[in-house]
C-alpha positions as CSV (number, residue, x, y, z in Angstrom):
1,X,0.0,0.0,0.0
2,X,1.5,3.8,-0.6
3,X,2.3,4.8,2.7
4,X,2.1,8.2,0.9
5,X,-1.1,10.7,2.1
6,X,-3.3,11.0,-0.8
7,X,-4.8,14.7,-1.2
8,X,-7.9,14.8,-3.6
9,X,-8.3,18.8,-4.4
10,X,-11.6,20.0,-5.9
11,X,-12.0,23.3,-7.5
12,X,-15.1,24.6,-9.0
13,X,-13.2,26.1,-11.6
14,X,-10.1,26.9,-13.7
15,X,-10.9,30.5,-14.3
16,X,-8.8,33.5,-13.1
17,X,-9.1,33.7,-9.0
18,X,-6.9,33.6,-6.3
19,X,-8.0,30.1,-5.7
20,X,-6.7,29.0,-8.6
21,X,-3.3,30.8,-8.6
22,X,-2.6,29.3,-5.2
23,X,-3.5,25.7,-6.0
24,X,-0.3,24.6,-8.5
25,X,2.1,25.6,-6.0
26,X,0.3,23.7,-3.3
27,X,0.2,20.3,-5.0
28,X,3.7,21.1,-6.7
29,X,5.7,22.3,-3.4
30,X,4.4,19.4,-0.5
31,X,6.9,16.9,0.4
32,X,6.5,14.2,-2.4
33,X,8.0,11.7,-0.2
34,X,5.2,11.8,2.0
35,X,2.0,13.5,0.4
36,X,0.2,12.5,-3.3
37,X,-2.4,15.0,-4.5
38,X,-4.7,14.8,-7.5
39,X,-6.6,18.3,-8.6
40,X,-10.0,17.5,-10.3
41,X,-12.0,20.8,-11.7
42,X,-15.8,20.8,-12.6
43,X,-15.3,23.6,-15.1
44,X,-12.6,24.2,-17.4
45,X,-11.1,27.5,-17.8
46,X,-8.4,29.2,-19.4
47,X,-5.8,28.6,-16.6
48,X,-5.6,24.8,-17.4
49,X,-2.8,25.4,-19.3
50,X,-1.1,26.9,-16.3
51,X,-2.0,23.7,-15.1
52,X,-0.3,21.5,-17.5
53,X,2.1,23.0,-17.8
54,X,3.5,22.1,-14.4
55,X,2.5,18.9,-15.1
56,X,-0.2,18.5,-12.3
57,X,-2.5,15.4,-11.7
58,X,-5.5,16.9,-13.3
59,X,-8.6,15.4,-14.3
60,X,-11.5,18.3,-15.6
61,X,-14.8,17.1,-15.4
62,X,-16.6,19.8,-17.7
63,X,-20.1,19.8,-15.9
64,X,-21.9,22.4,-16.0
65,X,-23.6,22.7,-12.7
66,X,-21.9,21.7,-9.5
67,X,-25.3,19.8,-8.7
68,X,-25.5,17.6,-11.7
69,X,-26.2,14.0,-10.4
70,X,-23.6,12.6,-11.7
71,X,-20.8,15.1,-10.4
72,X,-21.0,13.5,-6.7
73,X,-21.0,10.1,-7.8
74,X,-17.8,10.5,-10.5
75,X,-16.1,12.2,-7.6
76,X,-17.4,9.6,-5.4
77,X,-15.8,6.8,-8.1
78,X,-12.2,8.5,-8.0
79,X,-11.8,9.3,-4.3
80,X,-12.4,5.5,-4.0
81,X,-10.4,4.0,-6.8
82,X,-7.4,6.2,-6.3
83,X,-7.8,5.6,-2.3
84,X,-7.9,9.2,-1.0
85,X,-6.9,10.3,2.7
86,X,-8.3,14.0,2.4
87,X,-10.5,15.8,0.2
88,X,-9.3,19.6,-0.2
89,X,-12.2,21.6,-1.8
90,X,-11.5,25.3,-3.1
91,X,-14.6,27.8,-4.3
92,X,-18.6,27.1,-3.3
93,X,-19.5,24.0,-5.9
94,X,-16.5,22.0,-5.1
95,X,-16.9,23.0,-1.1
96,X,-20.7,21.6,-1.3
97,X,-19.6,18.6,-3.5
98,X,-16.7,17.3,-1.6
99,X,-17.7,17.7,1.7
100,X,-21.1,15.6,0.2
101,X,-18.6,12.9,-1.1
102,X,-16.3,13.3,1.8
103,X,-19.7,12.5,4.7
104,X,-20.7,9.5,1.9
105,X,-17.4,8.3,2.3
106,X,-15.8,8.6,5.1
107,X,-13.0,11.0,4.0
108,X,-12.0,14.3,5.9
109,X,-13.2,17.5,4.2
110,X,-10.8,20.6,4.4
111,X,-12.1,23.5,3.0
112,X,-10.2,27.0,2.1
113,X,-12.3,29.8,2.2
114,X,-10.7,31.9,-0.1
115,X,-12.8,35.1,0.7
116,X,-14.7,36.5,3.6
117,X,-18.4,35.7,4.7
118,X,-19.6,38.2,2.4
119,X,-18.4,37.0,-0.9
120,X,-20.3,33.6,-0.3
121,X,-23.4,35.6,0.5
122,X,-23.5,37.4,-2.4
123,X,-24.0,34.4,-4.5
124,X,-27.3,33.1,-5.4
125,X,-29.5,31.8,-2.8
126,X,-29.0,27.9,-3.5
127,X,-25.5,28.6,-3.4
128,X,-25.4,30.1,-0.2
129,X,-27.8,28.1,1.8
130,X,-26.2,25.0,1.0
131,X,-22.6,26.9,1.7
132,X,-23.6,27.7,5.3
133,X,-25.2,23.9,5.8
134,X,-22.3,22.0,4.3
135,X,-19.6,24.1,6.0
136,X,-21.7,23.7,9.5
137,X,-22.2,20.2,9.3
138,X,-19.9,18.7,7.2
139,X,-16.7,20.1,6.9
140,X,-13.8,18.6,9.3
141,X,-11.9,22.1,8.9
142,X,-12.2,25.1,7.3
143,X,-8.8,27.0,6.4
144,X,-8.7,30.7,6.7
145,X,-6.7,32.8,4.5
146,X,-5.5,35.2,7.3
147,X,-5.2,36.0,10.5
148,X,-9.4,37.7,12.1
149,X,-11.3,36.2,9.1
150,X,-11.8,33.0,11.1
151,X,-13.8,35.4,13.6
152,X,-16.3,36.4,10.9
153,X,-17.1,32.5,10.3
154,X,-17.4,31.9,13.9
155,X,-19.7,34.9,14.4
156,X,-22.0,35.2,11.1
157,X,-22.3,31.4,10.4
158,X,-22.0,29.5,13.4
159,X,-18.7,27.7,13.1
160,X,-17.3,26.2,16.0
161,X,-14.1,28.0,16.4
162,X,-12.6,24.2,17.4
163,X,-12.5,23.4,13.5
164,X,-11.2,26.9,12.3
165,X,-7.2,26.6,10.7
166,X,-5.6,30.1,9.9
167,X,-2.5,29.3,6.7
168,X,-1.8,33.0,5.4
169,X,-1.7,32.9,1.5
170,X,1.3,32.6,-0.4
171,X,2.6,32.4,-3.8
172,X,5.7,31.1,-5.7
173,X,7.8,33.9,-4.6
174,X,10.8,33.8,-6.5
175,X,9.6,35.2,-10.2
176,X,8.4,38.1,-8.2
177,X,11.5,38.3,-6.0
178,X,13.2,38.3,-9.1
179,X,12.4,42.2,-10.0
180,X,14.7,44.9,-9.8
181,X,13.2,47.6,-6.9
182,X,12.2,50.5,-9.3
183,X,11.0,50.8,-12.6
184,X,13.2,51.5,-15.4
185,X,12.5,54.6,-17.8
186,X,10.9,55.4,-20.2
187,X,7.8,53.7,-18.7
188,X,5.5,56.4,-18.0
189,X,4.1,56.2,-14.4
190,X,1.9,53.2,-14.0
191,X,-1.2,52.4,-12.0
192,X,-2.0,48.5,-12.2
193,X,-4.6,46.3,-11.3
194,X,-5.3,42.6,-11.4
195,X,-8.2,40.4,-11.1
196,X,-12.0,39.2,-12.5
197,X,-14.0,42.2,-13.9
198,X,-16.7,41.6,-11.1
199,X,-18.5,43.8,-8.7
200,X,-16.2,42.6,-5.6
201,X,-13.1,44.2,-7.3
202,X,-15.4,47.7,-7.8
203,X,-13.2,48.9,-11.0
204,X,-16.1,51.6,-11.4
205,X,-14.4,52.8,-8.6
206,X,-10.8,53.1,-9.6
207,X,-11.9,54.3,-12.7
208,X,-14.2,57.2,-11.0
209,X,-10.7,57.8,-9.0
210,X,-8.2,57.6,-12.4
211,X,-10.5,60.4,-13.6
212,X,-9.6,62.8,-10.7
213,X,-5.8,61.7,-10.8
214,X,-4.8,62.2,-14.5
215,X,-6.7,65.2,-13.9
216,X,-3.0,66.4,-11.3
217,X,-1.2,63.8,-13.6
218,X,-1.8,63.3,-17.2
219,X,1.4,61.4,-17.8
220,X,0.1,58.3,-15.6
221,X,-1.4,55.1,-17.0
222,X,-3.6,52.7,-15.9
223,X,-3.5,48.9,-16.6
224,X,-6.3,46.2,-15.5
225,X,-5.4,42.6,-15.5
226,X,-8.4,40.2,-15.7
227,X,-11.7,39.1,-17.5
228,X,-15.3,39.2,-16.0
229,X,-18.5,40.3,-17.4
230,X,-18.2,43.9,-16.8
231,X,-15.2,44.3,-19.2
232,X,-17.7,46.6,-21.8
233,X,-19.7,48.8,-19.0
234,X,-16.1,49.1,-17.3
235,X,-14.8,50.2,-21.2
236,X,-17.5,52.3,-22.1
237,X,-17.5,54.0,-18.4
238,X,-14.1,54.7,-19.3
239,X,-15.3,56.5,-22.7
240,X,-17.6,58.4,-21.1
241,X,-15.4,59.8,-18.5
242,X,-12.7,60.4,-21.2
243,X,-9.9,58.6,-19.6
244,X,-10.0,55.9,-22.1
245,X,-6.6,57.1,-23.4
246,X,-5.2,56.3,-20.6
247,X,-6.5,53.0,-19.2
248,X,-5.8,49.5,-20.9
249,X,-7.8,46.6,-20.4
250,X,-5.0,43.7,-21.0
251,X,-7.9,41.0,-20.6
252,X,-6.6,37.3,-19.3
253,X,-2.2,37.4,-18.7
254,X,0.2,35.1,-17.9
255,X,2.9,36.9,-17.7
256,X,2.2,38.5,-14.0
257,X,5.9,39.1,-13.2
258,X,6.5,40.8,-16.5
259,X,3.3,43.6,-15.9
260,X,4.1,43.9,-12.6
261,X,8.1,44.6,-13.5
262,X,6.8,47.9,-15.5
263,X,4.5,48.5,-12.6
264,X,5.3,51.5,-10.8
265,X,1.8,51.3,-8.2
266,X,-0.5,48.5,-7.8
267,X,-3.7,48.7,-6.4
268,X,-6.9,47.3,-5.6
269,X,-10.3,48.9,-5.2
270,X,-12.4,45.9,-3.7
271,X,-15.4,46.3,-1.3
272,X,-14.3,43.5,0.3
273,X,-11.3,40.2,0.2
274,X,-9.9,37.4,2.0
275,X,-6.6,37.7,1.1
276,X,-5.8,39.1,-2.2
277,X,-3.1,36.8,-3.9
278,X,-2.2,39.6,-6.7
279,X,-1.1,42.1,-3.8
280,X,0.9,39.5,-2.3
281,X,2.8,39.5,-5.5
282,X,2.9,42.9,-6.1
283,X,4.7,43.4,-2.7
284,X,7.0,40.3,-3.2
285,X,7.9,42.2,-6.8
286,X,8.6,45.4,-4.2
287,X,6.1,47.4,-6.0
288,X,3.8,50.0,-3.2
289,X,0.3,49.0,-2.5
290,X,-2.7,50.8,-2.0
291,X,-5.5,48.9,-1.0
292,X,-9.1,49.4,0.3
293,X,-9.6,48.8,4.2
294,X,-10.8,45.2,4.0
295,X,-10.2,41.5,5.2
296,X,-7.1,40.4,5.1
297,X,-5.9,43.5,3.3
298,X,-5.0,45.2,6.9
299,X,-2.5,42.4,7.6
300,X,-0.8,42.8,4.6
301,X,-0.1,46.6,4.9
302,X,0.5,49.0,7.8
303,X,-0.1,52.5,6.4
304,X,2.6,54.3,6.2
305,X,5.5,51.7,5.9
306,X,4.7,49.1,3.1
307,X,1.5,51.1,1.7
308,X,-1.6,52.5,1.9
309,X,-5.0,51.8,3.1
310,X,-8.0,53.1,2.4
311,X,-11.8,53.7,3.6
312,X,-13.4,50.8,0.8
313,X,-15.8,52.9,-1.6
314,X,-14.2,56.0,-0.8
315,X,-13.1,57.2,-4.0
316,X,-11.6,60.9,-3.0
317,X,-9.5,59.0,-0.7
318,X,-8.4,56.5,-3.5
319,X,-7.2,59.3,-5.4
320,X,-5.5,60.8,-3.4
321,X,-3.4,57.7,-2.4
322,X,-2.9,57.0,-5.4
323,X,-1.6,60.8,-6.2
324,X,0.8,60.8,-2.9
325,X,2.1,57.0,-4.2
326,X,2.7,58.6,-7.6
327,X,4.3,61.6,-6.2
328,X,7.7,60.4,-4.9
329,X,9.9,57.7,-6.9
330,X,11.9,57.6,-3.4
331,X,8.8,56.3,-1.3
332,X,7.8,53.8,-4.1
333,X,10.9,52.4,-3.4
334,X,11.1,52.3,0.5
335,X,8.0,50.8,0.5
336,X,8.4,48.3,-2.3
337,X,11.4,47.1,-0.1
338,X,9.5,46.8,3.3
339,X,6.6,45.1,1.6
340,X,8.8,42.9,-0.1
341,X,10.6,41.8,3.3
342,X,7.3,41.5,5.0
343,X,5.1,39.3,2.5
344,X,8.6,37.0,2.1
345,X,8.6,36.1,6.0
346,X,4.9,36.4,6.8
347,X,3.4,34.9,3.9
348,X,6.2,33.1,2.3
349,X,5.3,29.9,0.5
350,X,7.4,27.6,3.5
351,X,4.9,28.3,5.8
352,X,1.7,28.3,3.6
353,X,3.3,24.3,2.8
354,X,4.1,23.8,6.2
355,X,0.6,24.8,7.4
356,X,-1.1,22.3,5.4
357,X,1.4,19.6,5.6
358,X,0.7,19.5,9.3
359,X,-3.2,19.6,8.9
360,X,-3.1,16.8,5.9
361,X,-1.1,14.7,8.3
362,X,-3.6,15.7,11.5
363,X,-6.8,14.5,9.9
364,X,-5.2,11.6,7.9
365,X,-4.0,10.2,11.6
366,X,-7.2,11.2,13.3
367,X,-9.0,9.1,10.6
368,X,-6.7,6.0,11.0
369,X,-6.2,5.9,7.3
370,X,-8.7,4.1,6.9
371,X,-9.1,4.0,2.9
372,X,-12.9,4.3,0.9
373,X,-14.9,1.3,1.5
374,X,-18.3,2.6,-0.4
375,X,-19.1,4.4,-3.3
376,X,-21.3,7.5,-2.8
377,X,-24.7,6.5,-4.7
């Protein structure tokens, strides 16, 4: 028998999201001695190459709703066959459906919320119901994304605080650690942005905010990184408000290290996060931050030393950030350096590895090992 721990990881799908950036380097970067994982997706995306690529156990089931009959029992069928010790389940249809397969089965569920209470309650009302039920009842442990959000689970949904696990986010550092501090001319100054096009990110409001600062600074550009269904109300608001000059939707980009290299400011705009994976790798490229005042976003940055913070929906404030980050090619610098130093020892990818090493091994123990004996019907 493989003596190794077998992780099955679901995700819901293999679009753009912080999910999905994290998961390669998770199943690349455990201990292959002791630990086995095996990523299966219910919806196919453009990041599957990404996937490949690194040459990742992958099987992509192409459903097209998590709660087609067939997707528990297929899951069902492979956790058995390939023996898993652990199911890992990332985003709301793969949370529901492995933690389903996982109480048919006997398997321990781990699931990552990748974002805060609010996020999953935005979704429609199916979703969210069975969210909150699954993750109450079913779920042996739910991993937060950093350090308070566990609080918001505990308070707004019930969790017992007993089964709440705390790994910061992390990402493959070194392309990002990589980058020269700085930005070489003739770049003109550059504002970018990365993630979906969705109403979480609020780019209606960084746009509203790009007005007020190319109206002090002219020269400055503004990049967003991503794809969503608001790309052509986000391009025609930037029309209307006659900035489009100046703004570049890039659409879908796999060269993160590259953008972020002629990056002089990153920012992100959001009304709310977990723990935003493209500002962890803006600070490990040493590029300033501003960011709104939310989640996990306040343990990244202390205001004032790696970055800024401020007030979410607030877009004078934004502005004006943005304006003082522009301002002084010195301070760009200092703080691109602190924030590089911090994200590299706080939310490095040894611990992030570390973290779920220890709880794969935890709940594999706890459950004696015991492999699959029945096949969810």
């Amino acid at each position: 028998m493989n003596d190794r721990i077998r992780v099955l990881h679901i995700v819901e799908t293999l679009w753009l999201g912080g999910a999905q950036r994290l998961l390669p380097g998770l199943v690349a970067n455990l201990d292959p001695q002791r630990f086995e994982g095996h990523i299966v997706a219910l919806h196919d995306g453009p990041l599957r190459q990404e996937f490949e690529s690194a040459r990742l156990p992958l099987t992509v089931l192409g459903v097209q709703r998590f709660y087609e009959p067939r997707v528990v029992s297929t899951i069902g069928q492979l956790a058995c066959v390939w023996q898993a010790d652990v199911i890992h389940t990332h985003l709301t249809g793969a949370d529901i459906v492995g933690r389903i397969v996982g109480a048919a089965s006997g398997i321990p569920v781990i699931s990552t919320m990748h974002n805060v209470p609010r996020d999953y309650d935005q979704q429609k009302w199916h979703r969210r119901a069975l969210q909150r039920l699954t993750a109450r009842t079913l779920a042996s442990r739910l991993v937060m994304v950093a350090p308070g959000i566990g609080e918001e689970y505990v308070r707004q949904w019930g969790i017992p605080a007993s089964r709440i696990v705390t790994i910061n986010n992390s990402v493959p550092m070194a392309p990002y650690l990589a980058i020269a501090e700085g930005v070489a001319d003739p770049i003109p100054p550059t504002v970018t942005t990365i993630g979906r096009l969705s109403e979480q990110k609020a780019y209606h409001l960084l746009l509203a905010a790009a007005r007020l600062v190319l109206d002090k600074r002219p020269e400055t550009r503004f990049r967003v990184v991503g794809e969503g269904r608001l790309e052509a109300a986000l391009r025609q608001q930037a029309q209307d408000l006659g900035i489009a000059h100046a703004v570049s939707f890039d659409g879908l980009r796999h060269d993160i290290p590259a953008i972020l290299a002629e990056t002089h400011v990153f920012v992100l705009s959001s009304l709310w996060e977990g723990l935003p994976v493209t500002a962890v790798e803006a600070m490990a490229a040493a590029r300033p931050v501003v960011l709104t005042d939310v989640g996990g976003c306040r343990d990244l940055v202390t205001p004032g030393v790696e970055g800024w913070l401020v007030p979410p929906g607030d877009v004078e404030a934004l502005a004006a950030a943005l304006l003082e980050a522009l301002a002084d090619p010195e301070r760009q610098r200092l703080y691109g350096r602190r924030g590089r130093e911090k994200v590299r020892r706080a939310f490095g990818l040894e611990q992030y590895i570390r973290g779920h090493e220890q709880l794969y091994e935890a709940l594999a123990v706890a459950r004696g090992r015991t492999r699959v004996a029945r096949l969810p019907r």
